[in-house]
Every structure is written in structure tokens, then in C-alpha cells.
N, C-alpha and C positions, 0 to 999 in steps of 0.2 A: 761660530761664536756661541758662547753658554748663554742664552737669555731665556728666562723662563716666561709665561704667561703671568700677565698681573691681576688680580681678581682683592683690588681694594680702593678704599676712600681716600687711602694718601697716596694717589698714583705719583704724583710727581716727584715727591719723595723719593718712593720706590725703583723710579726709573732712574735718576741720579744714582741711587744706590748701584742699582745692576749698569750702570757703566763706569759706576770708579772703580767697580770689582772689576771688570773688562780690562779698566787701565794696572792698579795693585797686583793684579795675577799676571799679567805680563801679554794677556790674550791681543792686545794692544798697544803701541808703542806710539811716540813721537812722531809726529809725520805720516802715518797709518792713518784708510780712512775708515772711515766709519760708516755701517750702513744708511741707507738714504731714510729720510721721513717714514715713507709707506712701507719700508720695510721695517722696521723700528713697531711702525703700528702692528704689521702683521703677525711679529715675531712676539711681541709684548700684550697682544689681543687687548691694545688700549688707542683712545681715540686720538686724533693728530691734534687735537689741540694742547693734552696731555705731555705730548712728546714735543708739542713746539716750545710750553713751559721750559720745561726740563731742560730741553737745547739751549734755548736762550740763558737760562740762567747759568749755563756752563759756560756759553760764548763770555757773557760779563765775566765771568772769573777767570776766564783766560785760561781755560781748561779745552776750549775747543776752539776751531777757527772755523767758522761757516764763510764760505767761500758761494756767493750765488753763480748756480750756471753749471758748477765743478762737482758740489759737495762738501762734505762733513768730515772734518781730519782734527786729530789729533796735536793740538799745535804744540811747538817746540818747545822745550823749558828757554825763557830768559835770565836776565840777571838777578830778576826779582823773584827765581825760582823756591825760596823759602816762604814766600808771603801766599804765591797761589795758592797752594795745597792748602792754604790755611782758610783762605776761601771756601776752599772746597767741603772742609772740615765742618764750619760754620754753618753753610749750605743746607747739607745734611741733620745738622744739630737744630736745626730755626726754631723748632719749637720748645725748643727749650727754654723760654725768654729769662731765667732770672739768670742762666747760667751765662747769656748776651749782656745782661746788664749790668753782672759783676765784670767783664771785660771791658764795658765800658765806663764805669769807673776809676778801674784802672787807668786808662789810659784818659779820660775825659780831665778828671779831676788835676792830673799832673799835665796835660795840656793846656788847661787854663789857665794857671799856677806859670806856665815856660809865656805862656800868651801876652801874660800881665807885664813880663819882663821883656820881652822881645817884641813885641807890635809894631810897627811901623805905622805912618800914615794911611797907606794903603790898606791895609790890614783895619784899621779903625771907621777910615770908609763905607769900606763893606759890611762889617759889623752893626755897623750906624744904619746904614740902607734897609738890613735886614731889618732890624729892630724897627724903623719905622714901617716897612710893610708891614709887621706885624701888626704895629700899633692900629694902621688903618683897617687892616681887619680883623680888631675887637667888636666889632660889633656881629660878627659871624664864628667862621670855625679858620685857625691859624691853619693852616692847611701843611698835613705831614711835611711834602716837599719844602716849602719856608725852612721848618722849623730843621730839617736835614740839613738845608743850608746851610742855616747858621754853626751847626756843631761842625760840622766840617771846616765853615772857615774858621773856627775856633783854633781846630788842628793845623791850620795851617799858617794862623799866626805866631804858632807854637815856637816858629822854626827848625822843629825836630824833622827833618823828611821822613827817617822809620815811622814817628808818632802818624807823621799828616798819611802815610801809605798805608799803613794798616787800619787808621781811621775810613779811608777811602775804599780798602777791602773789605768792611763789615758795614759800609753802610746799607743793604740792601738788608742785611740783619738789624740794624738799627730802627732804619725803618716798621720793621714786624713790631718791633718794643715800643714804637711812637704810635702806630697804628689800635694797637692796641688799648693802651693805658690812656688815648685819647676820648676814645669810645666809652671807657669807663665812664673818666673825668667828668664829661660831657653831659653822658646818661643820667648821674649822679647828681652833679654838686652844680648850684646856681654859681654864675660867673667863673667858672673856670677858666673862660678863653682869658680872660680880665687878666688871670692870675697867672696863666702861663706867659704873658705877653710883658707884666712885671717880673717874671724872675730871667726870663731872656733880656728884657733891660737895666734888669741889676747886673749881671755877669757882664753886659757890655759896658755898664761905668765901671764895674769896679776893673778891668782889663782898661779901660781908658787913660783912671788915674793913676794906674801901675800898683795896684794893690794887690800882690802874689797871693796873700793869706786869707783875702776878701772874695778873691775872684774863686781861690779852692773851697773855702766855706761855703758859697753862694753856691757855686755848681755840686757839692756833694748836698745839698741840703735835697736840690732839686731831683737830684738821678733818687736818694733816699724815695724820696716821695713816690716815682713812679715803680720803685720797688714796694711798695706798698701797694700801689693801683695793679700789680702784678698779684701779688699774693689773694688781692681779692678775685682776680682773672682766675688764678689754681684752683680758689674756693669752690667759686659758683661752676665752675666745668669740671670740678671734680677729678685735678688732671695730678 
């Protein structure tokens, strides 16, 4: 197998890289397995924590099947074989955040919009749940995870299954954009937890009272914002 030696700061990156080329060039197929950890490390002259990132975050995308006891293979395309690779895609791309955040727009904004019209009970529920976890802790920091939740179940009172599945393939990309623009917020601006925890429970009234055009307003106003808290990220890192 072609693997070069990695001699950088974005190793994990880097090693994702040098196994979708493994997969793209054909060096590796479906079912085929993959060298073990320690050989990864040796071949890659990068450390095994490096290499357990990188694995894992292919298992999540369903790019790989870690099997304990057996090993590392290649797992099989499924039905959903146009959505992984797009995974994979993103993966790769993570740092790119504003180019994550125009995809999630796209699909956030007209999720909301399907959300307001389609909801169920159920659906209102859990949105209701979230929104008060949040509430309880304003007095702290709305913690990524929550705040993931919530978008998620957004998508999935959407009723669109595409929407809620490809929602559900970029949230770990999603994540990097909250993680991020949170840090700013925070760093920055007095009350922001305040403020992020009001426009999460604006989108859930206005998704309550079936407001399609309220609920898309409210959620583009918000993702706006953290493209903003982005661009100041580009500034100050010079990226």
C-alpha cells in the first residue's frame, strides 16, 4: 500500500487523506482489510492517538467497519451510498467553516420552514425539552451537545428523511461551527448564553404555532449571526 510518512500539525487530516486515496485509486476496495493500528503508526511515523482520530472518525461516517478482535476493513457500500462519501467529503473539508455553514443554511433554513408545517406532538416535545434544558443553563455555557440536539431534532420534525439524513451526516461538521462561534460569542459579548438560549426559543415557538415564514426568518437571522462570529474567526487567525 502507497503511504507516505507524515511530518505535520494537521495529522489527522492528513491520514484521512492518505486513506480515501487508498480507497479513490482503487489500492482498496469494499470488504478489504486495512492495516492494523501499529502498523498505520509505523508506516505513517505518526502517533496512535493520531491514527485512532482519524479511524474513528471514518467508522462514524461509515467509511470503515472496525470490527474488535478481527480488525480494520473497508465496509460495504449501502443504500445510503450517496450520502457517505459525502461525509467523507466534509470530513476532509472541516476547516473550512463558512463553506459548513452555507450548507447549513441551506438545508437548516428550509428545515425549519417543512418543521413549522409538519410537527407532530412528539416533535414539539422534544423541542420543548431542549429549549428548557437550555433555559436552565443560562446561567452557564448552553453546552455544544444541547445546542446539536436541538438542530437535529429540527431536521427531523422536518419530515423530509433526505433533509433529517444529511443533517445527521454533517453534524460532527456542525459541530466545529458551534464549537467555534461559541468560543467567540462568549469570549466577546456580555450575555450571550442569554441570547443564544432566546433565539433557540424563538424557533421553537414559532415551529409551535405553525409559523413557516417566522420560523425561516428566526433561523436565517441566527445561522447570519454566526457567519459573522466566523468571519471574525478568518480575521483574527488569519486563515
Amino acid at each position: 500500500m502507497d503511504i507516505q510518512p507524515i511530518k505535520s500539525k494537521r495529522m489527522t487530516e492528513i491520514i484521512l487523506e492518505q486513506i480515501k486515496n487508498l480507497i479513490v485509486d482503487g489500492q482498496v476496495a469494499p470488504g478489504d482489510k486495512l492495516l492494523t493500528e501499529k502498523e498505520l503508526c509505523e508506516r505513517l511515523q505518526v502517533s496512535r492517538t493520531s491514527v485512532r482520530e482519524a479511524l474513528s472518525a471514518l467508522n462514524l461516517t461509515g467509511i470503515l467497519d472496525i470490527r474488535q478482535g478481527e480488525g480494520i476493513y473497508i465496509k460495504e457500500p449501502a443504500s445510503n451510498s450517496i450520502i457517505e462519501p459525502l461525509a467523507f467529503i466534509l470530513l476532509l473539508e472541516k476547516d473550512k467553516l463558512q463553506s459548513i455553514l452555507e450548507v447549513r443554511k441551506a438545508l437548516e433554513v428550509e428545515a425549519v420552514g417543512l418543521a413549522a408545517e409538519r410537527r407532530d406532538e412528539s416533535d414539539l416535545a422534544q423541542l420543548k425539552e431542549l429549549v428548557e434544558k437550555m433555559a436552565a443553563s443560562s446561567a452557564a455555557d448552553i453546552s455544544e451537545k444541547l445546542d446539536l440536539e436541538f438542530h437535529l431534532a429540527l431536521a427531523q420534525a422536518s419530515k423530509n428523511p433526505l433533509i433529517n439524513r444529511l443533517m445527521n451526516t454533517v453534524q460532527e461538521i456542525m459541530g466545529q461551527t458551534l464549537k467555534v462561534t461559541r468560543a467567540l460569542w462568549i469570549s466577546a459579548t456580555a450575555g450571550t448564553t442569554q441570547r443564544l438560549y432566546e433565539e433557540h426559543r424563538d424557533i421553537y415557538l414559532a415551529i409551535a404555532s405553525g409559523d413557516r415564514e417566522q420560523a425561516r426568518a428566526i433561523m436565517y437571522d441566527h445561522l447570519r449571526k454566526v457567519g459573522t462570529e466566523l468571519e471574525r474567526y478568518y480575521t483574527t487567525h488569519k486563515i
